[in-house]
Rosetta silent file (secondary structure, phi, psi, omega in degrees, C-alpha in Angstrom):
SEQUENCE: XXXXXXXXXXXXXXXXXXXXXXXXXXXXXXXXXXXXXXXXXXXXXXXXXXXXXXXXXXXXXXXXXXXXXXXXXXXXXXXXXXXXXXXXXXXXXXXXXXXXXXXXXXXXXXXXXXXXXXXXXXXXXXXXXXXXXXXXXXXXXXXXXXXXXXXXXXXXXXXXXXXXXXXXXXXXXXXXXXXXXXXXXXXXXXXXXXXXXXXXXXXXXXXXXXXXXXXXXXXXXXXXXX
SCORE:     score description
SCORE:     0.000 S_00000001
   1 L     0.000  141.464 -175.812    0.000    0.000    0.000 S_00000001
   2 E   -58.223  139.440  179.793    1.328    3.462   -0.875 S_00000001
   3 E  -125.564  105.741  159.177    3.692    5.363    1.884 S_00000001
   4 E   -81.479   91.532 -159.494    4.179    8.616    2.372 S_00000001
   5 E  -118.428  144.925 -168.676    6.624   10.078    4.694 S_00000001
   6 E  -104.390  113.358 -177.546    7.094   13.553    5.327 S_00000001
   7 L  -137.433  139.443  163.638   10.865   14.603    6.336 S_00000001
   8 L  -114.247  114.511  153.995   12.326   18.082    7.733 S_00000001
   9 L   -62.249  -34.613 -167.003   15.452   18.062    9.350 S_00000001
  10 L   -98.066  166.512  171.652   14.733   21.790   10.558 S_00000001
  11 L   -75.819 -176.459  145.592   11.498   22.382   12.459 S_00000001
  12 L    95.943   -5.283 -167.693    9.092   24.912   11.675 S_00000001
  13 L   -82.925   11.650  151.344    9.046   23.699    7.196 S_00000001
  14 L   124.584  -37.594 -116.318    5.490   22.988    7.214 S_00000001
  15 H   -69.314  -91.971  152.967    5.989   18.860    7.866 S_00000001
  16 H   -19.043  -14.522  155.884    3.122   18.367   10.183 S_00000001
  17 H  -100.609  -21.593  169.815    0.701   20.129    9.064 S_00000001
  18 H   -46.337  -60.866 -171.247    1.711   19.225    5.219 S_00000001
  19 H   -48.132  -57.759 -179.471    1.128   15.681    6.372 S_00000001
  20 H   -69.630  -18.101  137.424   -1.655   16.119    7.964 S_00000001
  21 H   -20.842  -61.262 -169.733   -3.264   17.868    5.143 S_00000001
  22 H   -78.155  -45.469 -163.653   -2.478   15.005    3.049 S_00000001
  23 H   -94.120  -58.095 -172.294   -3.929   12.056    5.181 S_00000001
  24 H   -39.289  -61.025 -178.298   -7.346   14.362    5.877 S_00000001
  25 H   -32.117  -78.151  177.351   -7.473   14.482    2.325 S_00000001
  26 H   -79.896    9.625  174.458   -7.265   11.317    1.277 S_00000001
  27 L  -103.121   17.112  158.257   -9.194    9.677    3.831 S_00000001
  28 L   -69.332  -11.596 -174.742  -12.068   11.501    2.176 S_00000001
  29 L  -135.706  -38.149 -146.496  -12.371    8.648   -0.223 S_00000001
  30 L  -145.813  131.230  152.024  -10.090    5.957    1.240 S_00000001
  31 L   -10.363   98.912 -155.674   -8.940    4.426    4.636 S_00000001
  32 E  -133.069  145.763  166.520   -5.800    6.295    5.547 S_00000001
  33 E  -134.271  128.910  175.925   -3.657    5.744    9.337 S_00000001
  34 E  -114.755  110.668  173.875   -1.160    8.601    9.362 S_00000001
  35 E   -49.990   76.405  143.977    2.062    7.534   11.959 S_00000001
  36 E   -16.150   46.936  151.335    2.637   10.060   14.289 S_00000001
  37 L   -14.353  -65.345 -164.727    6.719   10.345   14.623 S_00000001
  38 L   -58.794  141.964  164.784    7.385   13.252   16.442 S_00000001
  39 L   -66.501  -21.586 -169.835    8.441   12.975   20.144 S_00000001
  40 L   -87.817  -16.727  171.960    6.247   16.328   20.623 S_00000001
  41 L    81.201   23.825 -155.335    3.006   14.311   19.217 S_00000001
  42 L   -79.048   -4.051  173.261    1.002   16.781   17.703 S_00000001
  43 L   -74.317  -44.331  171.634   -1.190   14.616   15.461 S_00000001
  44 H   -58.844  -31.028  179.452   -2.094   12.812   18.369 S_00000001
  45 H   -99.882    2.214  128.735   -3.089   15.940   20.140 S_00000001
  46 H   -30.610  -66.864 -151.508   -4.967   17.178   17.025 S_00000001
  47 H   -78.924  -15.443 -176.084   -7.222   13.709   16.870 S_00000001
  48 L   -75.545   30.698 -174.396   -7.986   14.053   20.762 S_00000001
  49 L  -107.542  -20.576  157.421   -9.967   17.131   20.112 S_00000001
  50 L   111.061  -51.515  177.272  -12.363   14.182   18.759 S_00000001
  51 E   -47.560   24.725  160.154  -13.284   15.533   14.585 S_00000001
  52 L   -56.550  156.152  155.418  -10.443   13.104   12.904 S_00000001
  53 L   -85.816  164.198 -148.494  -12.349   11.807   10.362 S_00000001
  54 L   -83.085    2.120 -176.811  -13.805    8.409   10.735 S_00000001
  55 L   -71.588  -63.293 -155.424  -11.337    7.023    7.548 S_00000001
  56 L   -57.495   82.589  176.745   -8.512    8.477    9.521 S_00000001
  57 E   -85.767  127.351 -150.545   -6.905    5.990   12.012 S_00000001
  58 E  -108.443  141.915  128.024   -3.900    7.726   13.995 S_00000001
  59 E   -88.511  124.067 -176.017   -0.575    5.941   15.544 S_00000001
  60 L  -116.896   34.542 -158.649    1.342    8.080   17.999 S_00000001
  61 L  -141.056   40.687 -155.932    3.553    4.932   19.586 S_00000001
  62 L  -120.131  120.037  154.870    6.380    4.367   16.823 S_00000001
  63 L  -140.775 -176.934 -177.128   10.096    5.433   17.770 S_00000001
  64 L   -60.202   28.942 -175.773   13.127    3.954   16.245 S_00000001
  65 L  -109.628  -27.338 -171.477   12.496    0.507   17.845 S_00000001
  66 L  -162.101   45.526  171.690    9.378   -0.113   16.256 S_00000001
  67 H   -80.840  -44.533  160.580    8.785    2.073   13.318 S_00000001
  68 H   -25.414  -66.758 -171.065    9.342   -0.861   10.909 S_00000001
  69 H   -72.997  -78.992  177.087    6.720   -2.626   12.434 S_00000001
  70 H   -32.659  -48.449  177.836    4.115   -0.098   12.868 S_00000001
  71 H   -61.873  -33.451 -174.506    4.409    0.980    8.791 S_00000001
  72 H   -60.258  -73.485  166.956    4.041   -2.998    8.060 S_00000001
  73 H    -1.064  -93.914 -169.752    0.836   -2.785   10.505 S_00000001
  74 H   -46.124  -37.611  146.329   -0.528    0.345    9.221 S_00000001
  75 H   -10.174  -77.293 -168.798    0.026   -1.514    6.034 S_00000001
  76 H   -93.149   -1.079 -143.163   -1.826   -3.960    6.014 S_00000001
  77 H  -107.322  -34.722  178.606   -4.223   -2.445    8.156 S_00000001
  78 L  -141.614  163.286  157.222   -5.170    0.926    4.854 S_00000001
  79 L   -41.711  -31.746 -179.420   -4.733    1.756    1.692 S_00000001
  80 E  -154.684  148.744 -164.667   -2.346    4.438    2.620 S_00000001
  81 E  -134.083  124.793  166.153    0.411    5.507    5.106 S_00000001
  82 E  -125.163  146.698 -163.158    1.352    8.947    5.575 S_00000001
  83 E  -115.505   99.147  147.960    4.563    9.017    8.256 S_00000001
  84 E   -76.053  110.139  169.204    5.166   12.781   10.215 S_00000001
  85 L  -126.377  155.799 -151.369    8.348   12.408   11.570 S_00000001
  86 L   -65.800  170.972 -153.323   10.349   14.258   13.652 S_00000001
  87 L   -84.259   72.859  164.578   12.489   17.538   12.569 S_00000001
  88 L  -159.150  170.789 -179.039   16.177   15.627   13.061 S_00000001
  89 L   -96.221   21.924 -158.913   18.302   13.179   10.813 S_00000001
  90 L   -65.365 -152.032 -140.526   18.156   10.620   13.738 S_00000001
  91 L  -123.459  -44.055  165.993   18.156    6.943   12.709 S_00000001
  92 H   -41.372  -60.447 -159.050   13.772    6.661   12.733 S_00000001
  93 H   -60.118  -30.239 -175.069   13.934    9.157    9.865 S_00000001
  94 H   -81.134  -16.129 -178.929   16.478    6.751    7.537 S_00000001
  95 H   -92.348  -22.487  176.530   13.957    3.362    8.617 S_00000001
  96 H   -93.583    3.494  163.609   10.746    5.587    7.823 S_00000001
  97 H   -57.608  -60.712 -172.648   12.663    6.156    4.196 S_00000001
  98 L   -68.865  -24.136  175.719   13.684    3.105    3.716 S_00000001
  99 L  -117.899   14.444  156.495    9.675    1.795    3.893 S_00000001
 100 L  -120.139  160.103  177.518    8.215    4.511    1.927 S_00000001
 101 L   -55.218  -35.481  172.779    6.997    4.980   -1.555 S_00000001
 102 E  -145.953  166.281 -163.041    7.360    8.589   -1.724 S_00000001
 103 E  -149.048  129.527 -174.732    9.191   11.013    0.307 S_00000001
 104 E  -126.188  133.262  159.415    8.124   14.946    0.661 S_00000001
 105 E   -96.170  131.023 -175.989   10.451   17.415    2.036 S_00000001
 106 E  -100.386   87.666  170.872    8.676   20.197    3.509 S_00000001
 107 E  -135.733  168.040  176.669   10.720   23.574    3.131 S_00000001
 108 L  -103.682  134.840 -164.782    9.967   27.361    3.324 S_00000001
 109 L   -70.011   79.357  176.580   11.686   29.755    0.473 S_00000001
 110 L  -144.353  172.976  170.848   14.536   31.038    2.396 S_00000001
 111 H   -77.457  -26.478 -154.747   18.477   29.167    1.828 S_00000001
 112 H   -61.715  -64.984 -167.817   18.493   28.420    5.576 S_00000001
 113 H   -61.486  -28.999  178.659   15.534   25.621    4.750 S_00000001
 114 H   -65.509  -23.122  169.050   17.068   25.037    1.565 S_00000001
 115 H   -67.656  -68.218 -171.441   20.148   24.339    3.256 S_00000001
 116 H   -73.678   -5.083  124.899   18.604   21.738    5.499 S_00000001
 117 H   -35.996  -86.291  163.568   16.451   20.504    2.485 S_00000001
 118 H   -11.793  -76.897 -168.282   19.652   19.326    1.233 S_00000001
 119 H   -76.315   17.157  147.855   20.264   16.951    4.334 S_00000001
 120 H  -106.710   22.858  166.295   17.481   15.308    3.845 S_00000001
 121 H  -115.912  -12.689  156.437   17.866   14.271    0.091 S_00000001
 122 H   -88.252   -3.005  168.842   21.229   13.027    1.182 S_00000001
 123 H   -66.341  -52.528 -174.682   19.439   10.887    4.023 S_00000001
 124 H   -54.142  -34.631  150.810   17.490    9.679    1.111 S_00000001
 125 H   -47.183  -62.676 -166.654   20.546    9.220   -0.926 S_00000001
 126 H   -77.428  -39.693  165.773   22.376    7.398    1.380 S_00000001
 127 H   -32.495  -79.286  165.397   19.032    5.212    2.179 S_00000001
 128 H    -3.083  -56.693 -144.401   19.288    4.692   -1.940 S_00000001
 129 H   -88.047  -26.650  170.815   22.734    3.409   -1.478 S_00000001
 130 L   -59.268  -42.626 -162.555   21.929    0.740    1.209 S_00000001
 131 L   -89.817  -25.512 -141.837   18.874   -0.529   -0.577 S_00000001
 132 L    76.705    8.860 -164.604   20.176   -0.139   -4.034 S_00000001
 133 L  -124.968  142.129  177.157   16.633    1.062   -5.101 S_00000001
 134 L   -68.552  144.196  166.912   15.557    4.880   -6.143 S_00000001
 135 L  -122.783  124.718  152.670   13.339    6.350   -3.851 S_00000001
 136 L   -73.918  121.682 -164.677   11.328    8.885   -5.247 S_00000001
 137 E  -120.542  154.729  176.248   11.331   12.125   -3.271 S_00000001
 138 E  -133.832  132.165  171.435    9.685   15.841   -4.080 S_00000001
 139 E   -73.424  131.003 -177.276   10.474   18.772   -2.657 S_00000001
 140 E  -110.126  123.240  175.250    6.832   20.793   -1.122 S_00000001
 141 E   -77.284  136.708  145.871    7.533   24.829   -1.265 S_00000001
 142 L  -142.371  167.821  174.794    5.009   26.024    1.977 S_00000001
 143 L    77.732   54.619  176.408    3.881   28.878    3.508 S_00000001
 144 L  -115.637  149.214 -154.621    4.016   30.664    0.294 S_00000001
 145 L   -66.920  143.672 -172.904    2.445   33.967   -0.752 S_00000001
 146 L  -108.765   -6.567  149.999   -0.922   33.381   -2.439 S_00000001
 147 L  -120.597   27.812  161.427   -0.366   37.131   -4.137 S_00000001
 148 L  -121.039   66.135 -178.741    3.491   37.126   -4.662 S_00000001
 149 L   -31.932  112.038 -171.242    6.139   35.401   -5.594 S_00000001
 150 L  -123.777  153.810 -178.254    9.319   36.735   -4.159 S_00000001
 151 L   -11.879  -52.201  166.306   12.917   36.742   -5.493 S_00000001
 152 H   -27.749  -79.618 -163.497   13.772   34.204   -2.381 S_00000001
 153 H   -53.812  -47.935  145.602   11.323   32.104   -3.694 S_00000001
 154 H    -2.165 -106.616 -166.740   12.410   32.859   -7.554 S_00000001
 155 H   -32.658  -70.446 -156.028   16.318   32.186   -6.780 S_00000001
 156 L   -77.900    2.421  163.765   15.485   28.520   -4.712 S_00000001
 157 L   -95.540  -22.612 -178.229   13.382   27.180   -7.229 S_00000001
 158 H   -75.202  -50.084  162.955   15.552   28.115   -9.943 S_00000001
 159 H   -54.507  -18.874 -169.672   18.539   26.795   -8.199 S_00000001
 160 H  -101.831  -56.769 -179.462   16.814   23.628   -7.113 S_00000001
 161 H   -69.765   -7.348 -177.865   15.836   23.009  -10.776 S_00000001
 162 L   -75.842  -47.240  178.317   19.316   23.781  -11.843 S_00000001
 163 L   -72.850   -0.978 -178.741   20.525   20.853   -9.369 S_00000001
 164 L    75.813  -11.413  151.007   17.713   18.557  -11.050 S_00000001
 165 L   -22.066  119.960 -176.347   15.857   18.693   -7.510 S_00000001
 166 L   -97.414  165.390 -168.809   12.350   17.647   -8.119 S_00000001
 167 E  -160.395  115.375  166.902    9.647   20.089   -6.854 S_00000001
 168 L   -61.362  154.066  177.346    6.118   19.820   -6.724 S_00000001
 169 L   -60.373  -38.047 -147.548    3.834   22.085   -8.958 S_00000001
 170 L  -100.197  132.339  110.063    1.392   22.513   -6.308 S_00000001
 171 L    -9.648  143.178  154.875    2.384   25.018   -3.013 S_00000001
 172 L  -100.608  142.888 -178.031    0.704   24.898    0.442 S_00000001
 173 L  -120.525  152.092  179.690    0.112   29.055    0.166 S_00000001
 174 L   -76.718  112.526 -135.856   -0.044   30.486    3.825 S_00000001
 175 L  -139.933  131.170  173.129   -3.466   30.182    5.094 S_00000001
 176 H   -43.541  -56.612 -170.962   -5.680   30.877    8.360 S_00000001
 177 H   -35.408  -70.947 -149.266   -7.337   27.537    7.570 S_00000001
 178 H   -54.931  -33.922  174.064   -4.700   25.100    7.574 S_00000001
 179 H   -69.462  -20.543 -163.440   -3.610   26.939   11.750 S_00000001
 180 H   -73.682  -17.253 -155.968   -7.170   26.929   12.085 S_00000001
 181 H   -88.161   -0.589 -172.358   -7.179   22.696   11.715 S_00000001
 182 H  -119.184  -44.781  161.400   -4.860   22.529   14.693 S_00000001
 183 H     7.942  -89.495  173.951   -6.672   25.522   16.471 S_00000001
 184 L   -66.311  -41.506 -173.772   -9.964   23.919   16.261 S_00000001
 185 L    62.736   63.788  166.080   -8.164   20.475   15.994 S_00000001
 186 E  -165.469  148.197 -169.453  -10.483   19.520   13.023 S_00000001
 187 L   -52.816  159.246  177.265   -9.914   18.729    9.374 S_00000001
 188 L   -60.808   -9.680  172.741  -10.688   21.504    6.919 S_00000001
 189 L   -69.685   -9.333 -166.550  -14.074   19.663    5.953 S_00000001
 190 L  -144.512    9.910 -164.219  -15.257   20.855    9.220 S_00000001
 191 L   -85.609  144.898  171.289  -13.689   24.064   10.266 S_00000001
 192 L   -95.429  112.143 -168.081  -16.633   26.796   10.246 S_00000001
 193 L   -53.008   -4.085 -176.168  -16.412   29.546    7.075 S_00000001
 194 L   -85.547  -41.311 -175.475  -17.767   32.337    9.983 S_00000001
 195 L   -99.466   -1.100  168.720  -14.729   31.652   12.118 S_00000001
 196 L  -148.257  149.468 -162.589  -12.003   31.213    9.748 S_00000001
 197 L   -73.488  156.356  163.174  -11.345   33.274    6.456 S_00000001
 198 L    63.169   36.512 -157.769  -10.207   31.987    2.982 S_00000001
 199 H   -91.664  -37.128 -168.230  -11.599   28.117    3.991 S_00000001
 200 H   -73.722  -45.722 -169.173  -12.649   27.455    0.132 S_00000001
 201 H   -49.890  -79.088  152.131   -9.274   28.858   -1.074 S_00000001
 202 H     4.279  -76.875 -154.951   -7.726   26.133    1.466 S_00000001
 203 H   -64.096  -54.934  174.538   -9.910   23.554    0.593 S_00000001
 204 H   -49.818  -52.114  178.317   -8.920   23.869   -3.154 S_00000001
 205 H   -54.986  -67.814  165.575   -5.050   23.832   -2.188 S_00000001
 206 H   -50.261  -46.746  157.985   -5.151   20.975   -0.438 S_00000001
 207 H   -46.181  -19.086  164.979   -7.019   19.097   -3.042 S_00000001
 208 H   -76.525  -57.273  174.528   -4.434   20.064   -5.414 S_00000001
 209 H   -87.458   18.658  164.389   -1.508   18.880   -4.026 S_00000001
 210 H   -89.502  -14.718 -171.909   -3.176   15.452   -2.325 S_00000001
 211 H   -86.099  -15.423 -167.813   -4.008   15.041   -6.490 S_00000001
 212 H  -117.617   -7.162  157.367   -0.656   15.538   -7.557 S_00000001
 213 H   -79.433  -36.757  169.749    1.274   13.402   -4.470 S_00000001
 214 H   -70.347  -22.397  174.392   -1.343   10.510   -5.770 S_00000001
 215 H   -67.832  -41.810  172.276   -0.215   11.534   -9.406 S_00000001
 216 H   -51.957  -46.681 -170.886    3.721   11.076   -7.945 S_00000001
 217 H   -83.245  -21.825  168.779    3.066    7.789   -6.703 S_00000001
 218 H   -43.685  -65.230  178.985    0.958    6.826   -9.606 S_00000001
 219 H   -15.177  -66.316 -179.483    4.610    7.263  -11.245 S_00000001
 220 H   -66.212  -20.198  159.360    6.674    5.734   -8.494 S_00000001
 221 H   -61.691  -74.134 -167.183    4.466    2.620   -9.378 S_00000001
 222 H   -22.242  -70.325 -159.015    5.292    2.843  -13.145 S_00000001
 223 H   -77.240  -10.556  152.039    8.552    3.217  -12.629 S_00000001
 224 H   -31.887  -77.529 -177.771    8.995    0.168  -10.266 S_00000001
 225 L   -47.136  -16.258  175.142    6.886   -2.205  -12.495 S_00000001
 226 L  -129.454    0.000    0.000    9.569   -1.446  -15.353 S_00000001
């Protein structure tokens, strides 16, 4: 079953709530249990506010002892695995690599994240070198201006595409909604347009990139099967 894992080395790039985007999303049509990495736990303290959706099965109990095992689980258990894991290169982040399908880095347009963007496509690299098998990875721009592009932003995509760096089309653009889902600590399907501004705008974003990480994996199939 398809696996998604979400890796940041630095905190604050989006990861967690990218993820969690991503599993709300698709557990609109399909069974989804999204792993809860981080030692701070924040998916888990998202679904206790009680509004996960009823697709959406959570694990919050995986460290590098039994991460393996929980993704097999989780496995067998949905259709899909989305993996948050925590903001470090520790040794969980190269084992939740090593069992997913696709791999999204989560950065913000500045060099600092681009810089630390980096060390996680060589954890992914060096996974690669262990298994012998490509793992397809994407870079996700967030928190990005919904009316401006700026030079920052310009310069690291241009520079990223120069290095052959894949990059998704679609942006998370910086939005009340998506703070509002940990706020309320409910999916965007349920957040109320009176209390939080620009929830259709949202809604639409996230449907765009959960269509074009299932179009990536569609790929990441292909290219397996040949």
């Amino acid at each position: 079953m398809p696996t998604i894992a979400f890796v940041s080395p630095k905190g604050g790039a989006g990861k967690t709530t990218s993820s969690l985007i991503l599993a709300c999303e698709l557990a609109r049509a399909a069974p989804v249990t999204i792993i809860d990495a981080d030692p701070n736990r924040p998916i888990k303290a998202w679904a206790e506010g009680g509004a996960a959706p009823a697709n959406l099965a959570v694990l919050a109990d995986a460290d590098e002892e039994t991460i393996l095992d929980r993704v097999e689980d989780a496995q067998r258990a949905t259709p899909f695995v989305v993996i948050d894991l925590e903001g470090t290169a520790a040794k969980i982040v190269l084992l939740a690599i090593s069992a997913a399908d696709f791999v999204v880095i989560p950065t913000q347009g500045s060099e600092l994240d681009a810089a630390q963007s980096a060390r996680a496509i060589r954890a992914i690299k060096q996974q690669e070198k262990m298994s012998g098998k490509q793992k397809p990875f994407a870079i996700l721009l967030t928190r990005t201006s919904a009316a401006i592009t700026t030079r920052a932003m310009t310069h690291l995509q241009k520079s990223m595409d120069a290095a052959g760096i894949p990059i998704l089309r679609t942006s998370l653009v910086e939005r009340e909604a998506f703070r509002a889902m940990f706020a309320f600590r409910r999916p965007l399907e349920s957040l109320d347009k009176a209390q939080v501004s620009g929830l259709d705008k949202a809604k639409a974003n996230a449907e765009a990139f959960t269509a074009e990480i299932i179009e990536q994996l569609k790929k990441a199939k292909s290219a397996r099967a040949a």
